[in-house]
VMD Tcl script that draws the C-alpha trace (Angstrom):
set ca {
  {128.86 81.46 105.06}
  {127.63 82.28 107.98}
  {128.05 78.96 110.24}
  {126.34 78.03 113.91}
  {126.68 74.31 116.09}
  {125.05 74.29 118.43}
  {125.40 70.53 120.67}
  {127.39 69.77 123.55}
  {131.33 69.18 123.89}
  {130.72 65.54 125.04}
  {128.33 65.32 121.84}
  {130.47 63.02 118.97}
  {128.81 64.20 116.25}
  {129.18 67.43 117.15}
  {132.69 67.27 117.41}
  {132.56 65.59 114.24}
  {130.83 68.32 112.59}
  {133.51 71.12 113.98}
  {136.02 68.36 112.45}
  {134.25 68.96 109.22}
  {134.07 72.42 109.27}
  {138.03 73.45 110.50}
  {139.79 70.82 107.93}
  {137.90 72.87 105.24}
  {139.10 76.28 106.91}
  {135.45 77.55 107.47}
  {135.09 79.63 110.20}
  {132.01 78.63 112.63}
  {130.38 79.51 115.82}
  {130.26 76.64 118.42}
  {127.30 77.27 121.07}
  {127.15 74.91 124.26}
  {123.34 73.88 124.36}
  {124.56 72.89 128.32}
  {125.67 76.62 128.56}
  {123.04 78.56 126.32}
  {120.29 77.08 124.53}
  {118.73 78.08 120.74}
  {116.46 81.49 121.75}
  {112.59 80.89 120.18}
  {113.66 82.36 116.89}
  {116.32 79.73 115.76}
  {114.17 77.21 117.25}
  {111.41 77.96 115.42}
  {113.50 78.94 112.11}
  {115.28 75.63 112.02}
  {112.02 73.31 113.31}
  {110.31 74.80 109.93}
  {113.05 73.60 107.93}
  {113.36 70.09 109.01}
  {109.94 68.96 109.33}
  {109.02 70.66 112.77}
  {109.39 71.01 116.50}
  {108.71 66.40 116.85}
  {112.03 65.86 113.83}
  {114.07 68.25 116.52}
  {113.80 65.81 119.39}
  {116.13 63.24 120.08}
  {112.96 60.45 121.23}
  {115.80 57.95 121.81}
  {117.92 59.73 124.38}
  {118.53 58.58 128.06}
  {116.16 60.91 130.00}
  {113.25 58.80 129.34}
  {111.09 60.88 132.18}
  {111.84 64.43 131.27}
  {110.95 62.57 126.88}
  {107.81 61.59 128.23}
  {107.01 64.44 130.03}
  {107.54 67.06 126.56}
  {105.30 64.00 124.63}
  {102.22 64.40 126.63}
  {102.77 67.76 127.33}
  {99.56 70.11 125.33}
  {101.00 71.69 121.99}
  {101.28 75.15 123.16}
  {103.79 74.31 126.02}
  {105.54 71.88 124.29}
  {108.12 74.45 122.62}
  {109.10 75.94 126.44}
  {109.77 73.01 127.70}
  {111.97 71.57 124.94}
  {113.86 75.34 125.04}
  {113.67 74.65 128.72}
  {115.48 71.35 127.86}
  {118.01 71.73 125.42}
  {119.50 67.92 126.14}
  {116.66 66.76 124.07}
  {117.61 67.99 120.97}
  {119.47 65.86 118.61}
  {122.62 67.71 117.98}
  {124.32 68.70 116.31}
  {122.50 71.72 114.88}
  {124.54 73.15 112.09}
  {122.87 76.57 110.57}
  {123.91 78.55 108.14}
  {121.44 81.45 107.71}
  {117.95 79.86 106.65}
  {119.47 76.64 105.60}
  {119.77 73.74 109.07}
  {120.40 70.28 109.71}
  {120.06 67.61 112.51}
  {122.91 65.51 113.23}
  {126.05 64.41 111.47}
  {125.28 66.41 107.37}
  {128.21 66.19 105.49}
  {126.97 65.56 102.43}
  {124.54 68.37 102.81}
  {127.15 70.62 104.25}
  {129.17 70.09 101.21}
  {126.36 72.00 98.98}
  {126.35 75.40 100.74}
  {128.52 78.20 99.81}
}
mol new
graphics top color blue
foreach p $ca { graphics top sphere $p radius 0.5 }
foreach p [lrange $ca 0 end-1] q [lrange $ca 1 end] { graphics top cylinder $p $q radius 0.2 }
display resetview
């Protein structure tokens, strides 16, 4: 297994989700989306698996302004400015190779090897 999080330290799930992964003794790779955001080719290789760049965004997180601005933004600039953004991702996002999730996946965790 090859295992990425990317989220924030302040993020709960996300430190639920390193939790997860140490009490099982699976080694992972934490990345601070405050430090270094997902490059276009994560971003793009985990939006296909869960239903696309609109599943990836957290639409009820506190910057309301910077939300609204990425909804009405045209399609073709929408993907900068949410890699731009990083903050308005939900988090955390676990990969492992091909296979990704959104948010606290246990269950779903549980099935790789």
């Amino acid at each position: 297994m090859n295992i990425q999080i990317f989220g924030t330290k302040k993020c709960n799930d996300t430190k639920k989700a390193e939790r997860f992964f140490k009490e099982r003794g699976i080694k992972y790779q934490f990345i601070d989306m405050k430090e270094k955001g997902m490059s276009k080719g994560e971003f793009n290789s985990v939006a296909q698996v869960n239903g696309g760049l609109e599943n990836m965004i957290n639409w009820e997180g506190k910057d309301k302004d910077l939300l609204a601005l990425i909804k009405y933004t045209v399609e073709e600039d929408k993907l900068a400015k949410v890699l731009e953004n990083p903050q308005v991702l939900k988090t955390p996002v676990v990969r492992n190779g091909k296979q990704s999730t959104l948010g606290y996946q246990p269950d779903i965790w549980k099935g790789w090897t």
